[in-house]
C-alpha positions in Angstrom: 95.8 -82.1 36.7 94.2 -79.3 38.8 91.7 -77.2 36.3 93.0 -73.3 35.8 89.8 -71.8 34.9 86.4 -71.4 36.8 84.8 -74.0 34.4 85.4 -77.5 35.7 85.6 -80.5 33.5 82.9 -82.8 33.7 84.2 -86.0 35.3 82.2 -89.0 34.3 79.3 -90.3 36.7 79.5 -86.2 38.2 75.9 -84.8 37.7 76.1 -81.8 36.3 75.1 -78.6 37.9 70.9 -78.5 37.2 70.0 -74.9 38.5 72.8 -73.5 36.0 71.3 -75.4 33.3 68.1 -74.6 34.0 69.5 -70.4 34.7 71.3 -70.7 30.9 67.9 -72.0 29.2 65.7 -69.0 31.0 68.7 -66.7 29.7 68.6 -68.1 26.3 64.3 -68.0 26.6 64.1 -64.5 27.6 66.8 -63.3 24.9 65.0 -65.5 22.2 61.9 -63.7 23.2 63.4 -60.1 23.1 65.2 -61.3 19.4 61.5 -62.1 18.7 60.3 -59.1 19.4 63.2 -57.0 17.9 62.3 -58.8 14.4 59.0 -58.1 14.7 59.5 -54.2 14.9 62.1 -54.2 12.4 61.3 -53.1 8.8 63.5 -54.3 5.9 63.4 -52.7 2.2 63.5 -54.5 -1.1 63.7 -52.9 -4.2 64.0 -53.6 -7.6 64.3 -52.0 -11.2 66.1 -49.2 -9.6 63.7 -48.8 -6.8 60.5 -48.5 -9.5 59.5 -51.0 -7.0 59.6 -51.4 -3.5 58.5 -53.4 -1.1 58.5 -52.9 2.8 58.2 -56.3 5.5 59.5 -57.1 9.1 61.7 -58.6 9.9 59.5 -62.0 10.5 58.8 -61.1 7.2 55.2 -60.1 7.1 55.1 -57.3 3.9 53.6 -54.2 5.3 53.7 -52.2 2.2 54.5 -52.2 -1.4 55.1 -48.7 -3.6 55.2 -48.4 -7.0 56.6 -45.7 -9.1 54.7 -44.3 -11.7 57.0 -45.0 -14.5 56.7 -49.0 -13.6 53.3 -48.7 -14.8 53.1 -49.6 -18.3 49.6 -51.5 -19.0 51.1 -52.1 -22.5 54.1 -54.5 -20.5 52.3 -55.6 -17.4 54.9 -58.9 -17.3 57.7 -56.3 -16.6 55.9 -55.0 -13.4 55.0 -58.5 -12.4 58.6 -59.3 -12.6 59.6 -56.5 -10.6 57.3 -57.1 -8.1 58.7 -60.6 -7.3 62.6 -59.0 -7.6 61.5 -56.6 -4.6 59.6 -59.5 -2.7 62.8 -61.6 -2.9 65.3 -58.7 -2.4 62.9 -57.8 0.9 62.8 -61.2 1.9 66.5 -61.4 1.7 67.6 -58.7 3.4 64.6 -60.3 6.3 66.5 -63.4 6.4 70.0 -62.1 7.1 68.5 -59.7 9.9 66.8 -62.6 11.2 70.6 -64.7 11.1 72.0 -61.6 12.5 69.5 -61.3 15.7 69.0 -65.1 16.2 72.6 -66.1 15.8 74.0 -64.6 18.8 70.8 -66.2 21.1 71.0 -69.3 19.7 75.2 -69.6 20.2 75.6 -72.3 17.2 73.4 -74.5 19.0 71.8 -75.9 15.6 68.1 -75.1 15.2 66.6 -73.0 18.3 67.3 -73.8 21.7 69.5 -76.6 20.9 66.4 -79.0 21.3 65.3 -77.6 25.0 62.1 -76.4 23.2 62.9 -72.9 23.4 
């Protein structure tokens, strides 16, 4: 049966086409590299106790800033600001995690782990 499509079946002992191989992993390198860098700019917000707390990272998730409302500042309960502290860290490093999903996802094509094993 003659193949309708430009994308021929591999038929056993056929070696398969190396310079496209090697053409899709550059591809996949440079647009791994550009998700990189996309992530790196990107800034993600967590907040928590009604945004009392807030705290600002990449999306490679290095925190670049952490604000503090006044009214979270009670030295009477300093457990309570502790605990929103960590909420915002987590919310952050939540929302870092999905961009990162979101951006790597569509490099990576289900491959399993980055670059499918080509050391990408």
């Amino acid at each position: 049966m003659e193949p309708t499509s430009g994308n021929l079946p591999e038929m056993p002992g056929q070696m398969p086409d190396m310079s496209a191989i090697l053409e899709q992993a550059q591809k996949m390198q440079e647009d791994l590299a550009k998700a990189q860098q996309e992530l790196a700019e990107a800034q993600v917000e967590g907040s928590a106790g009604g945004e009392l707390v807030k705290v600002t990272m990449t999306g490679t998730g290095e925190v670049t800033a952490v604000n503090l409302d006044a009214k979270a500042v009670d030295p009477e309960d300093v457990e309570s600001l502790q605990d929103l502290i960590v909420a915002a860290f987590r919310d952050a490093a939540r929302k870092s995690n999905e961009l990162t999903q979101q951006k790597m996802g569509g490099v990576t094509g289900g491959l399993g782990g980055l670059g499918g094993g080509l050391g990408l």
